[in-house]
C-alpha positions, -999 to +999 in steps of 0.1 A: -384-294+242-353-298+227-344-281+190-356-290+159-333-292+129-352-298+095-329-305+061-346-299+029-328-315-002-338-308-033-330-320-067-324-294-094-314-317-119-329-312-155-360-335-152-372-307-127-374-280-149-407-289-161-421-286-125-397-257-118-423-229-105-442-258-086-406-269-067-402-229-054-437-230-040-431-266-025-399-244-008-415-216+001-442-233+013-421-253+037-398-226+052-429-202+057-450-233+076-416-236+098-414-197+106-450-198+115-444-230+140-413-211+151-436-175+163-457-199+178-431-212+199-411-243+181-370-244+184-364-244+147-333-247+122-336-250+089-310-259+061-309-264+024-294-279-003-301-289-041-283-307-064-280-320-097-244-331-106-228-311-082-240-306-042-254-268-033-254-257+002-274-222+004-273-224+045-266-250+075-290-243+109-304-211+106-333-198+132-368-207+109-376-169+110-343-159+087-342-187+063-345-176+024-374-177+003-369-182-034-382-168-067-388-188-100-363-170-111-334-182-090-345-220-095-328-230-128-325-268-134-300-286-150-273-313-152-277-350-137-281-368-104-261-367-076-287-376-048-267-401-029-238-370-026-262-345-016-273-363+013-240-375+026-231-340+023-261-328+042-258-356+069-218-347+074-226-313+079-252-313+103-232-338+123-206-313+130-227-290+152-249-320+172-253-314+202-264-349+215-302-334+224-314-319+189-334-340+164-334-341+130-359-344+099-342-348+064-364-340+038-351-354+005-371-343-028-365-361-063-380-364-095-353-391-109-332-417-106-292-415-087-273-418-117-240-397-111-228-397-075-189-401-070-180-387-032-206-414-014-211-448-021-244-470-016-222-485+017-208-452+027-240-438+029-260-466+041-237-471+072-244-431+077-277-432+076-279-466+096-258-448+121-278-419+124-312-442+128-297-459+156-298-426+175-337-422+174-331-389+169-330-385+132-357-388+105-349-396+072-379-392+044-380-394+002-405-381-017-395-394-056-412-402-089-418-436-095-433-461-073-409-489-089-378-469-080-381-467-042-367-504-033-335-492-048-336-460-028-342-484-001-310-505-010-290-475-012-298-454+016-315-475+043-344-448+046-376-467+058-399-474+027-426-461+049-408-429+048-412-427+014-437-411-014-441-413-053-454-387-072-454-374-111-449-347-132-487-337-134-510-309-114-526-338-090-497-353-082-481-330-075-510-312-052-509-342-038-471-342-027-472-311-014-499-316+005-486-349+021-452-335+027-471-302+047-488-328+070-455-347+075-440-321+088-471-309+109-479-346+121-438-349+129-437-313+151-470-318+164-461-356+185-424-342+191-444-311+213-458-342+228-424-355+236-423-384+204-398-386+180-414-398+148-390-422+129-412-441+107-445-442+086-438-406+076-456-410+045-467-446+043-478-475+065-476-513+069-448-514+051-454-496+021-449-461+009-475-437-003-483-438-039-489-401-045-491-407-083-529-412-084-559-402-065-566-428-033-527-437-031-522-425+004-524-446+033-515-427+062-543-418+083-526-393+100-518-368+076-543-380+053-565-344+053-535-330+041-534-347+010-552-332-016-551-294-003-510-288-012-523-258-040-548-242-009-524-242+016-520-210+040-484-215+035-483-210-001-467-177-008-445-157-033-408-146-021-402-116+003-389-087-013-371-080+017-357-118+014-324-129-003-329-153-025-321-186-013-311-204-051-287-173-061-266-180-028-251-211-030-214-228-019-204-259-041-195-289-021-183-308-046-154-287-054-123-291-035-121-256-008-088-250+008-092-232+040-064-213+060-052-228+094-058-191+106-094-192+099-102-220+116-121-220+152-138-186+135-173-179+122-162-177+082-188-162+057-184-187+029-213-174-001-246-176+015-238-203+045-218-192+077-201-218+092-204-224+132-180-212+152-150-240+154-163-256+122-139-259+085-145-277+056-115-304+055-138-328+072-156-337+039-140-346+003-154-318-020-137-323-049-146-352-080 
């Protein structure tokens, strides 16, 4: 079975800090549900980013069973959003080290509305994602407030509306969320051990996304049981003392980085992200 490679994105505009302890468990949750699947076996990468009006990368393809946890500490929202950067950032990155075989699940996690993005346009990133959908081996999914919004989150980034979720700012909702993104993922790893790549209906079905807003709003059989248990889950946990804290290591893409010609072709440890062997940074416009 060929390697996994799961992206989380996740918005740490200001909006968020009134759900700012629930979006480090809806982390931790994640990264501790892929080490598990990883001792059992899986061939997992993770990576991370959050943004607000500016792109974070805190690391790109590391083994499930080192990724950072976080504290609600580290997890400080603020600023606008920049969602359509963040994931052309996240896409360009893990482009560089494909190897043709891998697969991919993007995992992109909003409370508002794109309202500041200068480095991608809707059509740059369309044609990216459109690009990386024709592959069959990427999986792009949203998870947003605001049932209303996601047509325009369709419009500008060509992610399948069935790949898509709305939730709120309340308790239920967001139970809910997490729950339905925990059997995502499970329902995505468990049919690729069966040799199927999972590309659409990640959240919703016949069309339509999940309303995760209000009790009853999920349609997806599949991952259905997973729904309503996000708060109960065996994958909720509280950082690793042992752990570095993901959110306190961070490289900012949107800034313009200069790297020597001598460095190039080397592994370069760049604040919490090592680049792969033969990789630099002048691929990708980082500065606004």
């Amino acid at each position: 079975m060929s390697k996994t490679r799961i992206g989380i994105v996740l918005d740490k505009s200001s909006s968020m800090g009134r759900i700012s302890k629930q979006a480090v468990d809806w982390y931790n949750e994640n990264v501790t549900m892929f080490q598990d699947k990883a001792e059992k076996g899986e061939d997992i990468e993770v990576s991370c980013w959050t943004f607000n009006h500016d792109v974070f990368e805190h690391f790109v393809n590391v083994p499930a069973k080192d990724a950072q946890l976080a504290t609600d500490e580290s997890f400080r929202p603020s600023g606008s959003t920049a969602m359509r950067d963040a994931i052309g950032h996240a896409i360009n990155e893990l482009k560089r080290t494909d190897d043709g075989e891998c697969t991919y699940l993007m995992i992109v996690i909003s409370d508002g509305q794109e309202n500041v993005s200068r480095e991608f346009t809707v059509e740059a990133l369309k044609e990216m994602v459109e690009e990386c959908n024709k592959t069959k081996r990427w999986t792009f999914t949203y998870l947003g407030c605001d049932q209303s919004y996601l047509d325009e989150v369709v419009r500008q980034t060509s992610i399948p509306k069935t790949n898509m979720a709305s939730w709120k700012q309340d308790a239920g909702s967001v139970t809910r969320a997490r729950g339905a993104t925990r059997g995502m993922v499970g329902n995505y790893l468990a049919c690729k051990a069966q040799g199927l790549v999972l590309n659409e209906d990640m959240y919703g079905s016949d069309g339509q996304a999940a309303d995760l807003e209000k009790a009853g709003g999920f349609t997806n059989s599949s991952i259905s049981d997973s729904v309503n248990s996000g708060a109960d889950s065996e994958y909720t946990v509280s950082a690793a003392a042992d752990k570095t804290d993901v959110f306190l290591n961070a490289r900012n893409l949107s800034q313009k980085i200069d790297q020597d010609d001598n460095e190039a072709g080397n592994a370069v440890q760049a604040r919490g992200a090592i680049l792969p062997k033969g990789g630099d940074w002048r691929g990708v416009k980082r500065s606004r």
